[in-house]
C-alpha angles and dihedrals in degrees: 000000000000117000119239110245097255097062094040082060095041096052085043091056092054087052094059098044091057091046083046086050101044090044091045105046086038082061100043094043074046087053094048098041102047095060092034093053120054114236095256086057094032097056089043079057096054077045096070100031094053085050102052097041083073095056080043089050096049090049089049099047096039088059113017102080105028095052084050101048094043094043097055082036098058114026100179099063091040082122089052100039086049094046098041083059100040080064102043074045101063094028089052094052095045096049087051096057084058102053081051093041083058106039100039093092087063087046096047088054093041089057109028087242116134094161087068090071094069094031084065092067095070101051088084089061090045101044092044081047108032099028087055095051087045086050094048083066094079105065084053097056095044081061089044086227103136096173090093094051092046089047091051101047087048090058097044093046085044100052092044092057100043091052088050092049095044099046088048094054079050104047103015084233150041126236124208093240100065088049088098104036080061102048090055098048092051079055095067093056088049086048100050099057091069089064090056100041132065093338078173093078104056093071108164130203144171121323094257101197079195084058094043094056095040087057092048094050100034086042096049097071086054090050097049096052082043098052096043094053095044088053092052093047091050096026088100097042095058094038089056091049075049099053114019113018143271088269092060081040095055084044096044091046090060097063092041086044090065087048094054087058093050081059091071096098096050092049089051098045088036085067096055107040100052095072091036089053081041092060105040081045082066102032111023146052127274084247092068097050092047083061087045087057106043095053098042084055097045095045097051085046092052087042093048100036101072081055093050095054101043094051089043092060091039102033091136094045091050090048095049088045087048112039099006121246095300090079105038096120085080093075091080084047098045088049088056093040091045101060082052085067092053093061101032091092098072083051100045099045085042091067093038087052091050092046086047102050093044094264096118091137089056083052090045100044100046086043081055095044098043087057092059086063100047082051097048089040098045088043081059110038101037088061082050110039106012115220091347086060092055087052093051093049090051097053088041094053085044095061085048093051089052110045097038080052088057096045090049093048102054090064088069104024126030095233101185098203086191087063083056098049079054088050108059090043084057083058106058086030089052113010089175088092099072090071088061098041096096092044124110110269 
């Protein structure tokens, strides 16, 4: 049953408040963090955290889209298909600690990170608590009620922050080791609002092995893309705790840190766009999700480019706002890795129009290839440049990754770059627009 427009506003707006709380209170706890760590401690932090958001990713991946499909699709087995995930869910984070249990002494050497050997240990409390919170999503977004989520997030961003706060009034500092302890704890809190509000949506059911293997199958395309993406975002900033130290890491993760933030927009657009390119992929013409395209391109890059600029010409005094004068190195970095942001919305509308259009293998495939060459560029230019040289190979894998994307799509829509370039100039001539971009054509 289609949702009346009000409510479909309504539920949107609720989307974007928990991305703005998870983002926000990401950014303050950031504030706090990188002047109370040192940077040794402070880069053996972004270390863990970099490792176990891709266990974080692959769970994720592997169950997102495929509990949520089944679960509009077939309504009748919505307590089977949820239970049969919740399941894959906690066996799948258990099994994961332990890959990172195990592998955290290679990790620790690779990185000259002893300290990652005991932070391990507390990935299995965070992924029962916090992937359970994070699966309880689902259900919420199969009833495109988005109040829960943003209450959750709110409660784990809240609780994180306050701990921090609190133990630094106590202690006057914080010390690596009590990071996880409270990340777990700010879990409990996240957890704990599912079971307050709308109790009616987690109905569960009978374990289903047919549903369990549906999920599997359905859910391993997803991981792959996920996976792959995630590796070429954070490839740089493993290779440089590889080959330089945590210290180089915690430097390296402010500038990309800022760039992160000037990501916003296509995050946001990104959102809207994919189930708008699905339909006219169904009802209408190439032609129409070319438009699609082109104006979803041109208005994230108009959004993004004033950003851009401004950040290119005060890098350093971005970065010492940001991070303090310790860190003030990162503003070389942060002018190479911003002009990386002006050019990422070819290549992430690219992948949402192959997913939309039913070429998930061509996304899939140039994500994969693209990652061979940040590895073989950062392997080089690291050993050259140091961190500059990351940042270089970034921005260098990133303009592959473009172009080849624009090459590939116009085999199968005829993407005009020219209409785009018309495009951003409409924005900033009649920014109007902007209001009428997520409505229905």
């Amino acid at each position: 049953m289609t949702k009346k427009p009000t409510k479909w506003m309504k539920a949107g707006s609720y989307s974007l408040l928990g991305y703005a709380a998870q983002l926000g209170f990401a950014f303050v706890s950031f504030l706090f963090l990188v002047r109370w760590l040192s940077e040794y401690e402070f880069g053996v932090w972004v270390l863990y955290l970099t490792v176990t958001s891709f266990a974080e990713m692959g769970r994720a991946g592997l169950l997102q889209n495929a509990v949520i499909k089944f679960c509009v699709e077939e309504e009748k087995e919505y307590g089977d298909i949820l239970t049969s995930g919740l399941i894959i869910n906690t066996i799948g984070g258990l099994m994961l600690g332990g890959i990172l249990i195990l592998i955290a002494p290679f990790l620790s050497r690779l990185w000259s990170a002893p300290e990652l050997v005991n932070l391990m240990w507390w990935y299995l409390p965070w992924a029962l608590i916090h992937g359970t919170a994070r699966f309880f999503d689902f259900p919420h977004m199969v009833h495109h009620d988005f109040k829960g989520i943003f209450w959750s997030k709110f409660a784990n961003g809240a609780t994180f922050l306050s701990a921090l706060l609190v133990l630094w009034l106590l202690q006057g500092n914080i010390r690596l080791e009590q990071m996880p302890i409270i990340q777990v704890s700010a879990g409990i809190p996240s957890l704990l609002v599912f079971f307050f509000y709308k109790k009616s949506y987690l109905q569960w059911g009978k374990y289903s092995k047919k549903w369990t293997l549906k999920i599997v199958h359905f859910g391993k395309f997803v991981l792959g893309t996920n996976i792959s993406s995630m590796l070429f975002n954070k490839m740089d900033l493993m290779m440089v705790g590889s080959f330089i130290n945590p210290a180089a890491v915690a430097i390296y993760n402010v500038a990309t840190r800022v760039t992160n933030y000037l990501e916003v927009p296509m995050s946001g657009i990104s959102q809207i766009i994919y189930p708008k390119i699905a339909m006219a992929n169904n009802d209408s013409t190439k032609a129409d999700i070319a438009d699609l395209y082109e104006k979803a391109v041109g208005v994230i890059v108009a959004l993004v480019l004033p950003l851009v600029f401004f950040v290119l010409f005060f890098s350093e005094w971005v970065v010492v706002l940001i991070a303090g004068k310790t860190y003030a190195s990162a503003a070389p970095l942060l002018q190479i890795l911003v002009l990386a942001v002006m050019i990422k919305p070819w290549g992430r509308l690219f992948g949402i129009t192959m997913d939309a259009i039913g070429k998930p293998q061509l996304n899939f495939a140039l994500l994969a290839t693209s990652l061979m060459v940040n590895i073989f560029l950062n392997s080089i230019f690291i050993s050259w440049w140091g961190l500059q040289g990351a940042a270089i190979a970034t921005l260098s894998s990133m303009v592959f990754l473009v172009v080849s994307g624009q090459l590939f799509i116009t085999r199968y829509v005829a993407v005009n770059q020219m209409n785009i370039l018309k495009q951003i100039a409409r924005v900033y001539l009649q920014p109007q627009q902007l209001l009428a971009f997520g409505r229905k054509n």
